[in-house]
OpenMM code with the backbone's topology and positions (N, CA, C; nanometers):
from openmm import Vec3, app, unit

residues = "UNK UNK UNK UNK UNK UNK UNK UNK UNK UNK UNK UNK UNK UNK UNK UNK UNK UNK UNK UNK UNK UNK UNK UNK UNK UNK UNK UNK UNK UNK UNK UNK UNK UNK UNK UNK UNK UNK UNK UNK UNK UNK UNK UNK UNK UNK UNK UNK UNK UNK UNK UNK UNK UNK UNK UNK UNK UNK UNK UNK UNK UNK UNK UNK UNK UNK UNK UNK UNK UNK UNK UNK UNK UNK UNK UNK UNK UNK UNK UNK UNK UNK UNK UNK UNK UNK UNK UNK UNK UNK UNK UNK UNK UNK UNK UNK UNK UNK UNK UNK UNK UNK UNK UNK UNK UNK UNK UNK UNK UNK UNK UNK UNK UNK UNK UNK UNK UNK UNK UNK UNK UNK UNK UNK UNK UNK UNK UNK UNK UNK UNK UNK UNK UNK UNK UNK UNK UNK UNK UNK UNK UNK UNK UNK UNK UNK UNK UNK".split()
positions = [
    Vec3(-1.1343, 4.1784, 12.8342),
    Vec3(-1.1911, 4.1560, 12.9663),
    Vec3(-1.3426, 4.1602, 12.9552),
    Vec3(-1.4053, 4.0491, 13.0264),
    Vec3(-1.5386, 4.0051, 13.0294),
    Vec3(-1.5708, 4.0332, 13.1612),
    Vec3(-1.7195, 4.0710, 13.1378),
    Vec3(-1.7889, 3.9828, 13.3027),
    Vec3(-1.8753, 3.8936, 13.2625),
    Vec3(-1.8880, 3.7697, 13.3109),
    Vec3(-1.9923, 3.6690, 13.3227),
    Vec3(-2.0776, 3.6550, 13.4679),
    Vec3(-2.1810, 3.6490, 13.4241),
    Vec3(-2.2833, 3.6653, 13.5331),
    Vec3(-2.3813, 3.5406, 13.5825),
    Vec3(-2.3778, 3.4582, 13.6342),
    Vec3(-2.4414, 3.3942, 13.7059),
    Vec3(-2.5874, 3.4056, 13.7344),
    Vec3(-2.6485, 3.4132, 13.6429),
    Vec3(-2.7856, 3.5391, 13.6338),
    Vec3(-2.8849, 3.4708, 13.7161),
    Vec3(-2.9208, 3.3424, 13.7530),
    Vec3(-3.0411, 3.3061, 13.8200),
    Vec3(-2.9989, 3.2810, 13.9995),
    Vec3(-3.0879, 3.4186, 14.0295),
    Vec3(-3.1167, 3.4622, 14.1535),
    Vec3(-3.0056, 3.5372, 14.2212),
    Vec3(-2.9417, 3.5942, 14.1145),
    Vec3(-2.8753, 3.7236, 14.1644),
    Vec3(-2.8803, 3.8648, 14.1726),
    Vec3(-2.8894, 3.9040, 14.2653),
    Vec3(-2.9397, 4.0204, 14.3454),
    Vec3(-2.8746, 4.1431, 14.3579),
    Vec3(-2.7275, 4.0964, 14.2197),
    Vec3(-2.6820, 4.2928, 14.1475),
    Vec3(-2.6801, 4.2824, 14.0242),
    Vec3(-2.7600, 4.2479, 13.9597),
    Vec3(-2.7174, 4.2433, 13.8215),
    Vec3(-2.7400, 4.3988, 13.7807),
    Vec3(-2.8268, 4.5112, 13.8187),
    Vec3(-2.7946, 4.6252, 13.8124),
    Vec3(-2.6658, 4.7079, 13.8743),
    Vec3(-2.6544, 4.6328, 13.9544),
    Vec3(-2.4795, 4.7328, 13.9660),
    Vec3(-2.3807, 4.6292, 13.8940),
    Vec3(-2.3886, 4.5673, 13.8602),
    Vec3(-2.2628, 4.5002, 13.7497),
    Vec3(-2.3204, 4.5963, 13.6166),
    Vec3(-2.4100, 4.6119, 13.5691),
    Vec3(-2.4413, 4.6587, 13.4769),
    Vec3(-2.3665, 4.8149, 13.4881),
    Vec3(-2.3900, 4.8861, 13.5903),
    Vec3(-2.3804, 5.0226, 13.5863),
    Vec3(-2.1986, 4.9926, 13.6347),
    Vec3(-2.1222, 4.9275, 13.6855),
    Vec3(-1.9708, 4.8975, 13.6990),
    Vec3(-1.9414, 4.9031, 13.5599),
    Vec3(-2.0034, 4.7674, 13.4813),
    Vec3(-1.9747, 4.7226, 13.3914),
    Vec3(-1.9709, 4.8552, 13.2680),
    Vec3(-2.0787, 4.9217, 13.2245),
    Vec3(-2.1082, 5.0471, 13.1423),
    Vec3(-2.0187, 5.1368, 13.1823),
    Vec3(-2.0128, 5.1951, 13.3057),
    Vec3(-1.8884, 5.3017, 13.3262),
    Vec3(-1.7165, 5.2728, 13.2829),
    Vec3(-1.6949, 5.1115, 13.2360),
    Vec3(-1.5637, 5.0712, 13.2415),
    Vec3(-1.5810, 5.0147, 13.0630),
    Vec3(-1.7247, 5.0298, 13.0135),
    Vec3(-1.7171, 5.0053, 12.8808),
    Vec3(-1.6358, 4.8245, 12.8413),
    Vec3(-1.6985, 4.7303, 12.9411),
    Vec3(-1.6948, 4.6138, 12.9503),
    Vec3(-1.8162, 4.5354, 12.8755),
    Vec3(-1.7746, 4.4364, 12.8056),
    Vec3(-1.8763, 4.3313, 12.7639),
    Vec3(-1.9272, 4.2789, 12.8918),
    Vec3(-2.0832, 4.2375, 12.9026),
    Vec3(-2.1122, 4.1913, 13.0289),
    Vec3(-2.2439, 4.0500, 12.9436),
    Vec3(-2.1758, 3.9570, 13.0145),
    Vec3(-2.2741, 3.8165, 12.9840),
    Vec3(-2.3518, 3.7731, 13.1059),
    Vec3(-2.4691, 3.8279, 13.0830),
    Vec3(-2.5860, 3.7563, 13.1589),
    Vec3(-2.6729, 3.5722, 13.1034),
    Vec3(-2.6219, 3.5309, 13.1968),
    Vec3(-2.6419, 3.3828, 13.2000),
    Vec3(-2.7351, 3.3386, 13.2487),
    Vec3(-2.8596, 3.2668, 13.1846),
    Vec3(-2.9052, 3.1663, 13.2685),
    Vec3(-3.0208, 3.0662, 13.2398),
    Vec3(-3.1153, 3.0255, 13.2524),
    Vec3(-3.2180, 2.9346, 13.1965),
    Vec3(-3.3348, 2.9692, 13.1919),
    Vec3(-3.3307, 3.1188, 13.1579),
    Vec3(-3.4320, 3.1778, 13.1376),
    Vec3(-3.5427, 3.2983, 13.1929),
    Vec3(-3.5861, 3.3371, 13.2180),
    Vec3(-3.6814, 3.4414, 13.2989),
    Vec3(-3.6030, 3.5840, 13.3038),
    Vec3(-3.5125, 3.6045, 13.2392),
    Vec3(-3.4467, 3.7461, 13.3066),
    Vec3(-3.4635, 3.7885, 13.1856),
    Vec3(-3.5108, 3.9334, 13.1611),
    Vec3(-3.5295, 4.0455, 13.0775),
    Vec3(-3.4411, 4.0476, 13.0246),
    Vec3(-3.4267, 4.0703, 12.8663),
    Vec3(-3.3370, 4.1461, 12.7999),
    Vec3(-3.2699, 4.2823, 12.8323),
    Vec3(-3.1414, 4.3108, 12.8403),
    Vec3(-3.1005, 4.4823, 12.8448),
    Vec3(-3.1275, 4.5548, 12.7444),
    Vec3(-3.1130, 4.6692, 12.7370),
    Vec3(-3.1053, 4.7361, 12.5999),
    Vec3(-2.9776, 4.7972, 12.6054),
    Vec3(-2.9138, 4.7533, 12.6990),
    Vec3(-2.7597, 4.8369, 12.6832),
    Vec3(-2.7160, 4.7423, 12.5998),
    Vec3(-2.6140, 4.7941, 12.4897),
    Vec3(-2.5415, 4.7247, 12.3905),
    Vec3(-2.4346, 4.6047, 12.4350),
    Vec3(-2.3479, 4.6743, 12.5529),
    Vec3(-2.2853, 4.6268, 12.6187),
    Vec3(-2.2892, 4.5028, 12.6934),
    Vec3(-2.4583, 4.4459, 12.7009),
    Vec3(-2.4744, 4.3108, 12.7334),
    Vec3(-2.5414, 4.2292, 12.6590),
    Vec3(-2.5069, 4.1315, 12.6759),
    Vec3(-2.5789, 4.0054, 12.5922),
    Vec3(-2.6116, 3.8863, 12.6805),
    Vec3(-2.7238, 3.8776, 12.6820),
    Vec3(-2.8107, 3.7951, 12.7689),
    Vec3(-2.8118, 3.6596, 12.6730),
    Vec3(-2.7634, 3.5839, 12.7879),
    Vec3(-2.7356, 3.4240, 12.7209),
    Vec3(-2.8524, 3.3098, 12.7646),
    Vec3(-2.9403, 3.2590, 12.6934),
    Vec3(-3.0387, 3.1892, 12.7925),
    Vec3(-2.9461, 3.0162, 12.7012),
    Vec3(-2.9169, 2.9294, 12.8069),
    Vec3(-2.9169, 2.8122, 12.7952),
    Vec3(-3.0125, 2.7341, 12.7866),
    Vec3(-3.0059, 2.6090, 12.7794),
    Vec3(-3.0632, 2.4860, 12.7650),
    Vec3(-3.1259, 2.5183, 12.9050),
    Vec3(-3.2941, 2.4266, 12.9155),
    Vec3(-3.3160, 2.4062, 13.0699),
    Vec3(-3.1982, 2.2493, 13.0895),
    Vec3(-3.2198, 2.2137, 13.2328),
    Vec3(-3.1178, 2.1639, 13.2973),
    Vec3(-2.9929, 2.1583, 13.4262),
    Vec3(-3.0027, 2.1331, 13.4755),
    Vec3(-2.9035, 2.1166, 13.5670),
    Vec3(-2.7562, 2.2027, 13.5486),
    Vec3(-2.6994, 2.3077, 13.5945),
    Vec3(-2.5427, 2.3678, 13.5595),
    Vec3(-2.5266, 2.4030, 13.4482),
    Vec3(-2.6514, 2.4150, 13.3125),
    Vec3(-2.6031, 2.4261, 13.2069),
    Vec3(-2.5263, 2.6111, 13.2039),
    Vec3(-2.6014, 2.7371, 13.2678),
    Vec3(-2.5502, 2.8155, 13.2864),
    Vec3(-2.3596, 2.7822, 13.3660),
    Vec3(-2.3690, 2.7603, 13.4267),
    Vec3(-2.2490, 2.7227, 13.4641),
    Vec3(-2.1564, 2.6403, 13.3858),
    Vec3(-2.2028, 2.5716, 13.3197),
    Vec3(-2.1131, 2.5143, 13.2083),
    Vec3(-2.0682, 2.6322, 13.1435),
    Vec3(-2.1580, 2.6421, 13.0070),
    Vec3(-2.1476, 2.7815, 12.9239),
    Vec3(-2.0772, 2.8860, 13.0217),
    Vec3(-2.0618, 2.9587, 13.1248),
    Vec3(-1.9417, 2.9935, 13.1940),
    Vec3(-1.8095, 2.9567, 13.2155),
    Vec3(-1.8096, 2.8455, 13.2419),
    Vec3(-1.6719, 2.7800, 13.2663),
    Vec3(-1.6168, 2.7724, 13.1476),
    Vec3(-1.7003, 2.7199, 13.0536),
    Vec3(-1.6037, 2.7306, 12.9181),
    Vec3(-1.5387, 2.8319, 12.8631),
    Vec3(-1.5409, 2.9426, 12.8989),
    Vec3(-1.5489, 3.0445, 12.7865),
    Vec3(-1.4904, 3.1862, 12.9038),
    Vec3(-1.4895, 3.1788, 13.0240),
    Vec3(-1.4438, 3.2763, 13.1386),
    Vec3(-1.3008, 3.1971, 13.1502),
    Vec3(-1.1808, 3.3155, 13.1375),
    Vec3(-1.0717, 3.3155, 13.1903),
    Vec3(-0.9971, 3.4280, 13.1802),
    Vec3(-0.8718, 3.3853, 13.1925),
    Vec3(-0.7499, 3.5006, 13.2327),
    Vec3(-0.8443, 3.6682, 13.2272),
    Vec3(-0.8297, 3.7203, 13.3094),
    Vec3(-0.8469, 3.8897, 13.2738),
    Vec3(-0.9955, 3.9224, 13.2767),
    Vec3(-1.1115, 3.7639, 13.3018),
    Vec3(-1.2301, 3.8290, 13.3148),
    Vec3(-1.2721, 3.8045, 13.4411),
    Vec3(-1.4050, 3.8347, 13.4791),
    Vec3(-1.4330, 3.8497, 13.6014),
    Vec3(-1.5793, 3.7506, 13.6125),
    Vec3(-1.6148, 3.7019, 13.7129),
    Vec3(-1.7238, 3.6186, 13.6593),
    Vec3(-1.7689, 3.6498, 13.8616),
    Vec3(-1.9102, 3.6851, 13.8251),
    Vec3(-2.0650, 3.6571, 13.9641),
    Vec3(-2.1119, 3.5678, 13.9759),
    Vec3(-2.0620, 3.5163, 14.0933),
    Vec3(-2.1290, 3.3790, 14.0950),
    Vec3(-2.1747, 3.3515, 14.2630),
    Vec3(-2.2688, 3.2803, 14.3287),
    Vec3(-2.2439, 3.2263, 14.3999),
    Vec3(-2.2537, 3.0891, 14.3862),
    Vec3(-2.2430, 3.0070, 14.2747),
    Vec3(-2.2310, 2.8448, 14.2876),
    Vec3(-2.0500, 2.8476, 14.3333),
    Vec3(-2.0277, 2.7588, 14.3973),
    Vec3(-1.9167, 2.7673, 14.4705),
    Vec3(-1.7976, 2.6571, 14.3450),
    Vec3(-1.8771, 2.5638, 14.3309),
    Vec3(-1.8210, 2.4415, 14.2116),
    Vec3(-1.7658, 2.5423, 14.0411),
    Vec3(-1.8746, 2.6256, 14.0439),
    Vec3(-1.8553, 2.7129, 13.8917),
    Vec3(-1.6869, 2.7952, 13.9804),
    Vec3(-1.7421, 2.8799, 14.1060),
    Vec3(-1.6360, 2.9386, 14.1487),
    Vec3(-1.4742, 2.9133, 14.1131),
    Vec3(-1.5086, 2.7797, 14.1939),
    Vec3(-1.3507, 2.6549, 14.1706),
    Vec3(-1.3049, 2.6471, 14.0075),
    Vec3(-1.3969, 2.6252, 13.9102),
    Vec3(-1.3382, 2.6162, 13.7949),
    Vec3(-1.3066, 2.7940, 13.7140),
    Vec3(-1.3472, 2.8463, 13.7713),
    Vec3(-1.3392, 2.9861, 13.7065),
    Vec3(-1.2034, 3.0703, 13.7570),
    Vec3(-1.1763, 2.9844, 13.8743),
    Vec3(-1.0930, 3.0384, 13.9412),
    Vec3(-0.9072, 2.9764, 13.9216),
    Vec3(-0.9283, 2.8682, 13.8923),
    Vec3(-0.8649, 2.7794, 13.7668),
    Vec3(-0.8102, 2.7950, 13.6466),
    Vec3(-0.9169, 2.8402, 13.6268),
    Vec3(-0.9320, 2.9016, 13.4565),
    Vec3(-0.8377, 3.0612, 13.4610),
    Vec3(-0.8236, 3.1322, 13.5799),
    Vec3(-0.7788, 3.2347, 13.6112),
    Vec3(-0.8980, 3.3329, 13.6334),
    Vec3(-0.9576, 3.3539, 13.5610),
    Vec3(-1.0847, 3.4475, 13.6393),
    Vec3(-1.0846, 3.5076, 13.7436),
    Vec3(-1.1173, 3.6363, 13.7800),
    Vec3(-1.1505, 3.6811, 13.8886),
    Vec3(-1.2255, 3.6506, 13.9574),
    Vec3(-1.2777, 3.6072, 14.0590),
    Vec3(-1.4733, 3.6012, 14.0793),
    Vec3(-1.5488, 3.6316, 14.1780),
    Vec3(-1.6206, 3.6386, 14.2019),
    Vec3(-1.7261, 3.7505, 14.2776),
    Vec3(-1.8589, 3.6915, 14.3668),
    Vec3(-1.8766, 3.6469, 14.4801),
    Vec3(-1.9608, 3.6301, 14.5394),
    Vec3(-2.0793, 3.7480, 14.5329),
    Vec3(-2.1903, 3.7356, 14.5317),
    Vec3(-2.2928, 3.8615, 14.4966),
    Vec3(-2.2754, 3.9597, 14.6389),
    Vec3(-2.1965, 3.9092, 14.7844),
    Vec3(-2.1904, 4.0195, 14.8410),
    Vec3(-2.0934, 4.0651, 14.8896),
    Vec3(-2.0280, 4.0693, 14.7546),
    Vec3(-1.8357, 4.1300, 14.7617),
    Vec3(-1.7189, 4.0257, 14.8196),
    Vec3(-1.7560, 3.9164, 14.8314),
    Vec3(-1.6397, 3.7955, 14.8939),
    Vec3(-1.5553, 3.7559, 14.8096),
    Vec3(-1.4332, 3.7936, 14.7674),
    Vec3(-1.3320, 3.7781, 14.6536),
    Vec3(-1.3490, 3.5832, 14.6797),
    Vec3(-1.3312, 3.5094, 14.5878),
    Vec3(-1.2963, 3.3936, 14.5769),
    Vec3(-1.1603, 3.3731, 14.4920),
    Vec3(-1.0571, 3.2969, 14.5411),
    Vec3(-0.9277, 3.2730, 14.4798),
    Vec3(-0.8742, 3.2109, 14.5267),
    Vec3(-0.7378, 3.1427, 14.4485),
    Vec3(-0.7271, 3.0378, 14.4291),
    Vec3(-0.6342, 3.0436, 14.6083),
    Vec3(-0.6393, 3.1415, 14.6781),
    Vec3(-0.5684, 3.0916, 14.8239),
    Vec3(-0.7017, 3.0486, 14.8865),
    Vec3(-0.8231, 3.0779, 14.8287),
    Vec3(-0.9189, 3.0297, 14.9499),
    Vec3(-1.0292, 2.9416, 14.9173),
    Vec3(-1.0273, 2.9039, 14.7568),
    Vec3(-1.1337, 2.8390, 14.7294),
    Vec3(-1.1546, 2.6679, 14.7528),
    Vec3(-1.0136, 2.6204, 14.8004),
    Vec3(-1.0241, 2.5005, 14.8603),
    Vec3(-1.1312, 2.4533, 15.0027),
    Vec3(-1.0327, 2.5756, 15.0933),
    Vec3(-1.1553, 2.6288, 15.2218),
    Vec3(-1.2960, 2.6496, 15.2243),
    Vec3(-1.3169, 2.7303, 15.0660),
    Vec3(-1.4773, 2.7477, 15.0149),
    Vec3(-1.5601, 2.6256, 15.0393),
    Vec3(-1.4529, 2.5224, 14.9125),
    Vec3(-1.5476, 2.4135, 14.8301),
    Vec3(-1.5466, 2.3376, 14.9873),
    Vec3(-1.4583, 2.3142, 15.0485),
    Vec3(-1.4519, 2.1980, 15.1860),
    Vec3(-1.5975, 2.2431, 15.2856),
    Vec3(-1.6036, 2.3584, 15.2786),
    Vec3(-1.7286, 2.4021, 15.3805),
    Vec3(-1.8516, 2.3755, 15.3102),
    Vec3(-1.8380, 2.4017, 15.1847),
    Vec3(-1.9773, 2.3689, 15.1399),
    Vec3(-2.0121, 2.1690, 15.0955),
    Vec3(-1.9067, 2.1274, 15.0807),
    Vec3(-1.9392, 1.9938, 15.1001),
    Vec3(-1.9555, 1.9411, 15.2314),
    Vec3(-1.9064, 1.9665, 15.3278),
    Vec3(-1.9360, 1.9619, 15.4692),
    Vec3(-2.0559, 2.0262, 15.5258),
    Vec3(-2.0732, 2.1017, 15.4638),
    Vec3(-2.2409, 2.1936, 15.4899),
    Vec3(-2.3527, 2.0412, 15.4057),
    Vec3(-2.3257, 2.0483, 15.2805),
    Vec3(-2.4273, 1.9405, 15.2184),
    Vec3(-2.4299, 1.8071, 15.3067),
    Vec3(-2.2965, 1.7257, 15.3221),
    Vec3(-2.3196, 1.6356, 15.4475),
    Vec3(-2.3768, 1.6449, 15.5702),
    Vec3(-2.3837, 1.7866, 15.6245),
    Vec3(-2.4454, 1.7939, 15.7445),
    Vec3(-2.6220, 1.7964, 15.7402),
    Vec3(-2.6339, 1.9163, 15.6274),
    Vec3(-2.8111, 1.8901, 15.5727),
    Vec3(-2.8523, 1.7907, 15.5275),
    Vec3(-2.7630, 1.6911, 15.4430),
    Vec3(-2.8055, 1.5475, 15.4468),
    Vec3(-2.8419, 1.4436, 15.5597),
    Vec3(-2.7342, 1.4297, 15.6739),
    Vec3(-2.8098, 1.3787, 15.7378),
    Vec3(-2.9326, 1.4345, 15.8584),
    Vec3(-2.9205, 1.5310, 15.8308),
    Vec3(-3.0045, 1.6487, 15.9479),
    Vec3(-3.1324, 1.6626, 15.8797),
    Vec3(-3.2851, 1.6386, 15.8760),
    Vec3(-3.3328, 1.7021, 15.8012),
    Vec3(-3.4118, 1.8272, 15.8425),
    Vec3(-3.3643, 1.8187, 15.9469),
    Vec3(-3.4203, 1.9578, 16.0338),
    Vec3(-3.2548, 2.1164, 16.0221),
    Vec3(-3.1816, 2.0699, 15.9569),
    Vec3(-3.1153, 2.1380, 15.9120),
    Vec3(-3.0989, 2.1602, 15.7950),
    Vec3(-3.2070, 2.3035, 15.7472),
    Vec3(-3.2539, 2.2841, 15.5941),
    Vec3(-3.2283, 2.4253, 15.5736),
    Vec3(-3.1843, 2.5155, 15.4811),
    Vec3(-3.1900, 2.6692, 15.4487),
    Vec3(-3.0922, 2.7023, 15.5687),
    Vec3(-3.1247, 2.8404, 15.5937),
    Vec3(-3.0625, 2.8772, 15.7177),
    Vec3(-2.9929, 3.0384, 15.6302),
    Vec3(-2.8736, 3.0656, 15.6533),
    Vec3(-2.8020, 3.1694, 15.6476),
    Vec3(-2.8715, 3.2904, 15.6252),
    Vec3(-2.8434, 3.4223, 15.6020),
    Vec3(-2.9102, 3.5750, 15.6382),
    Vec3(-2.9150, 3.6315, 15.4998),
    Vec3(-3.0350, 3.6983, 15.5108),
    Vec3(-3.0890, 3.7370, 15.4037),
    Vec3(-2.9761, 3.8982, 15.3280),
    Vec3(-2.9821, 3.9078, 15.2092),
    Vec3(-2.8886, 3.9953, 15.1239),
    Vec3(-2.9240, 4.1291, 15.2154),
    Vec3(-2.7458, 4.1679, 15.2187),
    Vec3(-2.8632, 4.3212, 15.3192),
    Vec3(-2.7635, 4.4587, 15.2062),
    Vec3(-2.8143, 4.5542, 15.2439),
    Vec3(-2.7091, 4.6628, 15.1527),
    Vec3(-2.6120, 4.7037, 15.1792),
    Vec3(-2.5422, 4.6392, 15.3251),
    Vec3(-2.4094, 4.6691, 15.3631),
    Vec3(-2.3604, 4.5398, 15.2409),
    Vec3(-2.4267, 4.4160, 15.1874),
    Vec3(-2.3905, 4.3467, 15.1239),
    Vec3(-2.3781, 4.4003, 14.9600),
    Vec3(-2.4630, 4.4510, 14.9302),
    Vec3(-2.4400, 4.5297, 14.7888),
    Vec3(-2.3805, 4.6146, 14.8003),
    Vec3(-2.3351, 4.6907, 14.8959),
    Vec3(-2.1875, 4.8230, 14.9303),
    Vec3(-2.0905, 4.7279, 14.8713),
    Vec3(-2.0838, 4.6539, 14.9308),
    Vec3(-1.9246, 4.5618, 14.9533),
    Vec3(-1.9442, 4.4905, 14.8228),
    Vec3(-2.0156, 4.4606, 14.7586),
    Vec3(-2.0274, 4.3857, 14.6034),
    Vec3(-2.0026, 4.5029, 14.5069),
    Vec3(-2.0511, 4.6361, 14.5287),
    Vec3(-2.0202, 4.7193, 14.4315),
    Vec3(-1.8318, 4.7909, 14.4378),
    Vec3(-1.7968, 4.7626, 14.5475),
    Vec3(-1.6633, 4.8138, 14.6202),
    Vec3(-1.5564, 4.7375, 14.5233),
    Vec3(-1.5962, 4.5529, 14.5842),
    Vec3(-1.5004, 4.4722, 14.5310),
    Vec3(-1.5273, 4.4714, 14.3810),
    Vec3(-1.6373, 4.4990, 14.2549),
    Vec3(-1.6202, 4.4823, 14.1631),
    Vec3(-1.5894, 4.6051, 14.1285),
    Vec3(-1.5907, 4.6894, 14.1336),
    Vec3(-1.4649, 4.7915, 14.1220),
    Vec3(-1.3388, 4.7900, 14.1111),
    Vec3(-1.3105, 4.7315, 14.2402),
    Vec3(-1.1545, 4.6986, 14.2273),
    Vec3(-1.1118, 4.5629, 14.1360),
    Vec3(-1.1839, 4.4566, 14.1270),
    Vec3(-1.1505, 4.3724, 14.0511),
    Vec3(-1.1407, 4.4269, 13.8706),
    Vec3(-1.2602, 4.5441, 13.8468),
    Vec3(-1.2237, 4.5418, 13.7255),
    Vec3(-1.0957, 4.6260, 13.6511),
    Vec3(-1.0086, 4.7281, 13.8267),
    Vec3(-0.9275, 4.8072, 13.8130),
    Vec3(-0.7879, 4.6752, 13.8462),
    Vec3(-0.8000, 4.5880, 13.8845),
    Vec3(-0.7358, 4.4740, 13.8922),
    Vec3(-0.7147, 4.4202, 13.7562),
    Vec3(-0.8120, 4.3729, 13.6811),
    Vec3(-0.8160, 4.3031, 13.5654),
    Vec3(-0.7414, 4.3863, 13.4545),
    Vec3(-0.7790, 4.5017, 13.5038),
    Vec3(-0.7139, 4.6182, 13.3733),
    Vec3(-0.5370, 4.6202, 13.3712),
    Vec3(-0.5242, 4.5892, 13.4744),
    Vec3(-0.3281, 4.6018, 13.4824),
    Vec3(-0.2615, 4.5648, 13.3783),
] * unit.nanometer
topology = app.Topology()
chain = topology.addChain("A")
for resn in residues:
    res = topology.addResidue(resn, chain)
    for name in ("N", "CA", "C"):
        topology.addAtom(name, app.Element.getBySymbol(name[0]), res)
């Protein structure tokens, strides 16, 4: 059992770390660059290619059955979730395979709507710590899930 991490512009990579260390989990920090090395043994910081999804590629390939993967790209979500993976919105929103159809449909319907809107740009509420409660809660239980 893995965690893969979604590393650019996510906002627990210290409590996956401290989940991750207390459960003595490999933890893969992903992404295209700018994020510090750990010195915990336990992680290995992956920098990809620059580019478009390349973090998300290198995820999808290599995340399945029994691991757990942070993400909020919703498309990586769908394939990770596929793949069997657990996976993890950064503010505790289980994604699976009963709801990630519902996911991907809103967010392509969201992109059609900001497409033709251009006054409908950004929008949704900023990370709050009732949101990192509930991210540290559910990856808890997912990694007491994964362990079965």
């Amino acid at each position: 059992m893995s965690i893969y991490v979604d590393a650019d512009a996510c906002p627990v990579k210290s409590e996956i770390e401290r989940v991750g260390s207390r459960h003595k989990l490999k933890i893969f920090i992903v992404s295209n660059g700018g994020i510090r090395p750990s010195a915990n043994p336990l992680i290995d910081t992956v920098i990809v290619a620059e580019g478009a999804d390349e973090a998300d590629k290198w995820i999808a390939e290599r995340a399945g059955q029994g691991d757990i993967v942070v993400t909020g790209d919703i498309p990586l979500a769908a394939k990770c979730v596929e793949a069997g993976a657990q996976v993890l919105k950064h503010n505790g929103e289980i994604l699976s395979a009963e709801n990630i159809g519902n996911v991907l449909a809103t967010r392509d319907l969201m992109a059609d709507l900001r497409a033709a809107d251009p006054f409908r740009q950004g929008g949704g509420r900023s990370f709050s710590k009732a949101d990192r409660s509930r991210f540290l809660d559910a990856l808890e239980r997912a990694v007491r899930r994964a362990g079965r």
